[in-house]
DOMARMI-976349 format. One line per 5 residues: their letters; for each residue x, y, z of C-alpha. Coordinates in nm, 3 decimals, decimal comma, m for minus. Example, Ala and Ser with C-alpha at 12.3 -4.5 7.8 and 13.67 -1.06 7.14 Angstrom:
<rs>
AS> 1,230/m0,450/0,780 | 1,367/m0,106/0,714
</rs>
This chain:
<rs>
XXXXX> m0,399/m0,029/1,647 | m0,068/0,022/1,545 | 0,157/m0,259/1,430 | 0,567/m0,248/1,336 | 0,470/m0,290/0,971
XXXXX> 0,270/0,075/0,998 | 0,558/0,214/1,096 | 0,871/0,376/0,913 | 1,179/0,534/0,984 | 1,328/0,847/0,849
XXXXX> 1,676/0,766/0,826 | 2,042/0,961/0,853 | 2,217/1,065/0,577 | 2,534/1,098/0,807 | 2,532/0,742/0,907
XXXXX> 2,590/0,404/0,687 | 2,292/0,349/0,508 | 2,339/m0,033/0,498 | 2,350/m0,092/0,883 | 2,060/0,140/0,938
XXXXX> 1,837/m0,073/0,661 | 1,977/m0,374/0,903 | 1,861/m0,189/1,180 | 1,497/m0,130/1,077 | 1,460/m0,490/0,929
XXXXX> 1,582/m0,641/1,249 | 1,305/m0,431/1,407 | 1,049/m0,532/1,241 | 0,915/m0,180/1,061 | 0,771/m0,169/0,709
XXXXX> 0,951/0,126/0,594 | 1,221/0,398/0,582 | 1,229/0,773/0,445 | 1,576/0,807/0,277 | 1,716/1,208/0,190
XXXXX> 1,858/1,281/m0,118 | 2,126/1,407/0,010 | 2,481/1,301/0,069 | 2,561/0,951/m0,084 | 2,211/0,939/m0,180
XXXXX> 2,208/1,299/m0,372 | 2,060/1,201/m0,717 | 2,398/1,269/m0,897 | 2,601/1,092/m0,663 | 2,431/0,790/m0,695
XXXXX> 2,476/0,549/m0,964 | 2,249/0,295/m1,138 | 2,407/0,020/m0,918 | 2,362/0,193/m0,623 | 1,997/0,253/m0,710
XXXXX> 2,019/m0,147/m0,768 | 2,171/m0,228/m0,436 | 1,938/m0,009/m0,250 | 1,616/m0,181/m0,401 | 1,815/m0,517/m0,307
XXXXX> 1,874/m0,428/0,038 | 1,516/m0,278/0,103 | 1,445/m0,639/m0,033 | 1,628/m0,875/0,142 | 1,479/m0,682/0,462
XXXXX> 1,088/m0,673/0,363 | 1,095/m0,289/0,371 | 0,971/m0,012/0,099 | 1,040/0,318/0,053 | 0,760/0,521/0,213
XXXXX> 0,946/0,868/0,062 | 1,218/1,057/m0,027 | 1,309/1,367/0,115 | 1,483/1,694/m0,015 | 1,588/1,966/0,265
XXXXX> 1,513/2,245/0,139 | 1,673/2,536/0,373 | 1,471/2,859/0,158 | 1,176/2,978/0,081 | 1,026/2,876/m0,292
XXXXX> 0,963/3,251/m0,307 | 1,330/3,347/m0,327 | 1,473/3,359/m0,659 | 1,809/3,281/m0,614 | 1,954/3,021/m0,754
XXXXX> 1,576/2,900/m0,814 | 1,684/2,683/m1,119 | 1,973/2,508/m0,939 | 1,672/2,435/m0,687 | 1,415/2,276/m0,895
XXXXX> 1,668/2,072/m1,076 | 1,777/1,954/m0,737 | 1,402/1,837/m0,703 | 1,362/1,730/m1,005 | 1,658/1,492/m0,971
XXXXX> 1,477/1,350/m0,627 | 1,139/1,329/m0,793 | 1,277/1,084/m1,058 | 1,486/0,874/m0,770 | 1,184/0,843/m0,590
XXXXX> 1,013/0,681/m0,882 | 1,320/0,439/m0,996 | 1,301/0,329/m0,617 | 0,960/0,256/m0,625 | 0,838/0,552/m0,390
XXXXX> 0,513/0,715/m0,389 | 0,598/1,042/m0,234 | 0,862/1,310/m0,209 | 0,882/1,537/0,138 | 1,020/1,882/0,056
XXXXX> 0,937/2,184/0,240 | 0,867/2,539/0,051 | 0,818/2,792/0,315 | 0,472/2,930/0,322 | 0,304/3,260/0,176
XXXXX> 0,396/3,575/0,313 | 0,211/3,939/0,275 | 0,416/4,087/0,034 | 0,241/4,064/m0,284 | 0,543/3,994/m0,474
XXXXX> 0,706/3,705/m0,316 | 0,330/3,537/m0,315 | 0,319/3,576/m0,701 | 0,603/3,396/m0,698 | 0,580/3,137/m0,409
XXXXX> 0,293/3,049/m0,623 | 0,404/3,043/m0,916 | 0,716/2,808/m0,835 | 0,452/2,616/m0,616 | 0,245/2,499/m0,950
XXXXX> 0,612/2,435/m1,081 | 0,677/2,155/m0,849 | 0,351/2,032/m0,889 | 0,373/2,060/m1,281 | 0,745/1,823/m1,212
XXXXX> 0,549/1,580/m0,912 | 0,286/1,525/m1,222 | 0,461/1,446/m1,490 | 0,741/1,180/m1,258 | 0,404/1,026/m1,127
XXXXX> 0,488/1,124/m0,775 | 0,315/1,313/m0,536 | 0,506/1,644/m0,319 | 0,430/1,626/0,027 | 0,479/1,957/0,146
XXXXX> 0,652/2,003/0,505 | 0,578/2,293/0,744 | 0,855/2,280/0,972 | 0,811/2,528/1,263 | 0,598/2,769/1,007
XXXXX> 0,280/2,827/1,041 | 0,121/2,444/0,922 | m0,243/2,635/0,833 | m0,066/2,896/0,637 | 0,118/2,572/0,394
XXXXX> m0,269/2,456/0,405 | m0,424/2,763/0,291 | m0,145/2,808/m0,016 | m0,162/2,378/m0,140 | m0,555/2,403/m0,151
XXXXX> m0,537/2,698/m0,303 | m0,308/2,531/m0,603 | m0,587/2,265/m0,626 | m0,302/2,085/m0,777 | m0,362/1,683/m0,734
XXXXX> m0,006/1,636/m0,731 | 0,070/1,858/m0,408 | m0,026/1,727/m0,044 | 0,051/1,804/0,328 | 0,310/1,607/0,535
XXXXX> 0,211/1,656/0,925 | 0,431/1,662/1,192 | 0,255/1,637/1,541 | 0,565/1,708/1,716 | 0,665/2,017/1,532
XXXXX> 0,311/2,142/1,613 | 0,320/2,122/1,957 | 0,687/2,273/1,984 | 0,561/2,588/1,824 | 0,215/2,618/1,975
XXXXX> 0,006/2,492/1,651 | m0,279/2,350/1,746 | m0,272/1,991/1,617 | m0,626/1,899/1,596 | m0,717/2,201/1,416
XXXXX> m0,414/2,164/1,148 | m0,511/1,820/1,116 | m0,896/1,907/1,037 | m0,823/2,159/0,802 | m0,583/1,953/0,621
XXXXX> m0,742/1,613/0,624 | m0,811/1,536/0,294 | m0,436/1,669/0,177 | m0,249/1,500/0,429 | m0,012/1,234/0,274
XXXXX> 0,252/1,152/0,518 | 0,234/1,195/0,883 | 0,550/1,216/1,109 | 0,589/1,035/1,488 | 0,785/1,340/1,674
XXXXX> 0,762/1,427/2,020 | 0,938/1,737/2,134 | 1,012/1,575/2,471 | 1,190/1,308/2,371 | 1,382/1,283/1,980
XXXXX> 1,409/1,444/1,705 | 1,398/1,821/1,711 | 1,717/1,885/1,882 | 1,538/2,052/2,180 | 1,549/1,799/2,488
XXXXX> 1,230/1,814/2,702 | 1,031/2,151/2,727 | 0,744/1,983/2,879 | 0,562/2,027/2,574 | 0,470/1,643/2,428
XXXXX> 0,215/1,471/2,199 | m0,089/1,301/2,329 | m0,045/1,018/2,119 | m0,389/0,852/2,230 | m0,576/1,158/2,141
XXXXX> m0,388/1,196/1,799 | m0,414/0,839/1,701 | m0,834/0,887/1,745 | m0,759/1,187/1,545 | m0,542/1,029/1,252
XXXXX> m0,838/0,758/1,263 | m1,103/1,037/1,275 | m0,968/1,176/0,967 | m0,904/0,862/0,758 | m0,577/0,851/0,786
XXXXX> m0,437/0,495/0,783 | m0,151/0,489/0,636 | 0,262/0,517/0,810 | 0,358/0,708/1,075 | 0,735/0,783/1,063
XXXXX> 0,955/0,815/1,332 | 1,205/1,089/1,299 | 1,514/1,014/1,557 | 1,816/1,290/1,602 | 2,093/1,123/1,485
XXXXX> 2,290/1,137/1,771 | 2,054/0,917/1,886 | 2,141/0,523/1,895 | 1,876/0,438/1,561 | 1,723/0,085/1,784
XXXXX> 1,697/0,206/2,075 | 1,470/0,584/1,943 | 1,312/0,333/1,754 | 1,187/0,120/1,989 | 1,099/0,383/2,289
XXXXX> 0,928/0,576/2,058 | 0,743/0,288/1,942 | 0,639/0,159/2,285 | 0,516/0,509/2,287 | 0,279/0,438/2,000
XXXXX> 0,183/0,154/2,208 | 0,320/m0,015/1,868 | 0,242/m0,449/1,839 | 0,404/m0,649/1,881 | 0,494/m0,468/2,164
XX> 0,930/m0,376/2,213 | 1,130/m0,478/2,477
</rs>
């Protein structure tokens, strides 16, 4: 069973933080996924705004469930690779001074040429190195890539500090086969994400491609995961409303109008 409290949202950066916390507390949810990005970018914010956030998540019985740093290239590329991890870096240590457990970045995956591997993984034990010593854990993101392949490369680390973020929605827009992502991943997973390509999120509209959520939900619980699922609207999308049809979708108690 799902309740409100098991539930979080990944909010917008492009819309007022304050009235989206609002929004989500009114609702009922448990928790939010903030980007560090915009107001929120690590050097933008202050040490009162890091005070005012925990206030506000606070005053509206809601934690952090994770940070999240877009990342829009590969870990293998080299450019401007030190600008990058100090980016992370900055988000890893936010996340801890809010009092979140996990950061949500995505790295790209492996690729056959030998050289960008060496260093995919070697900037790979990087972040996990920077995850370890913050005391956070990286929740790697596939995206559209190849989910198995992002798999494959964190096991392959064996670094403790490096885990999988699934995204059932994502999987079934590509063709990914969700139960068999989900098995090979299960003990990594750390965050899971409540997408449907037929209704929010991905900026696609309906394809006729959508998530059996009854059938994933035995599958979550199949694999031990019990933790939040995190609804990811598209922010042109009025935040309550996503919220709450997506949540009726869930079959989410106590139950939305």
């Amino acid at each position: 069973m799902i309740t409100r409290k098991r539930l979080a949202v990944r909010l917008s950066p492009s819309t007022d933080l304050r009235a989206q916390l609002l929004t989500v507390a009114d609702l009922g949810l448990g928790g939010v996924v903030l980007e560090a990005v915009g107001e929120l970018a690590p050097k933008e914010l202050s040490q009162t705004g890091r005070r005012e956030i925990r206030s506000l998540l606070r005053s509206g019985d809601l934690e952090i469930e994770a940070i999240a740093l877009p990342m829009r290239r590969s870990i293998a590329e080299v450019d401007q690779w030190e600008d990058r991890l100090q980016r992370l870096k900055s988000a890893l240590t936010l996340a801890y001074e809010l009092g979140a457990r996990v950061v949500m970045a995505a790295p790209g995956v492996p690729t056959a040429d030998e050289k960008r591997n060496s260093l995919y993984f070697s900037h790979l034990k990087q972040l996990g190195n920077l995850a370890e010593h913050v005391g956070v854990i990286l929740a790697c993101e596939a995206g559209l890539e190849s989910a198995d392949s992002l798999t494959k490369a964190i096991r392959e680390s064996g670094h403790p500090s490096l885990a999988v973020s699934l995204d059932p929605g994502r999987l079934v827009l590509s063709g990914q086969n969700l139960v068999q992502v989900a098995s090979e991943a299960h003990d990594l997973i750390q965050q899971v994400y409540a997408t449907d390509p037929e209704f929010m999120g991905l900026g696609t509209g309906s394809q006729g491609r959508s998530v059996n959520w009854d059938s994933t939900m035995d599958l979550l619980e199949e694999i031990g995961y019990r933790d939040r699922l995190t609804i990811w609207p598209d922010s042109s999308l009025d935040l309550a409303r996503s919220v709450s049809e997506m949540g009726r979708r869930l079959n989410a108690t106590p139950r939305f109008a």
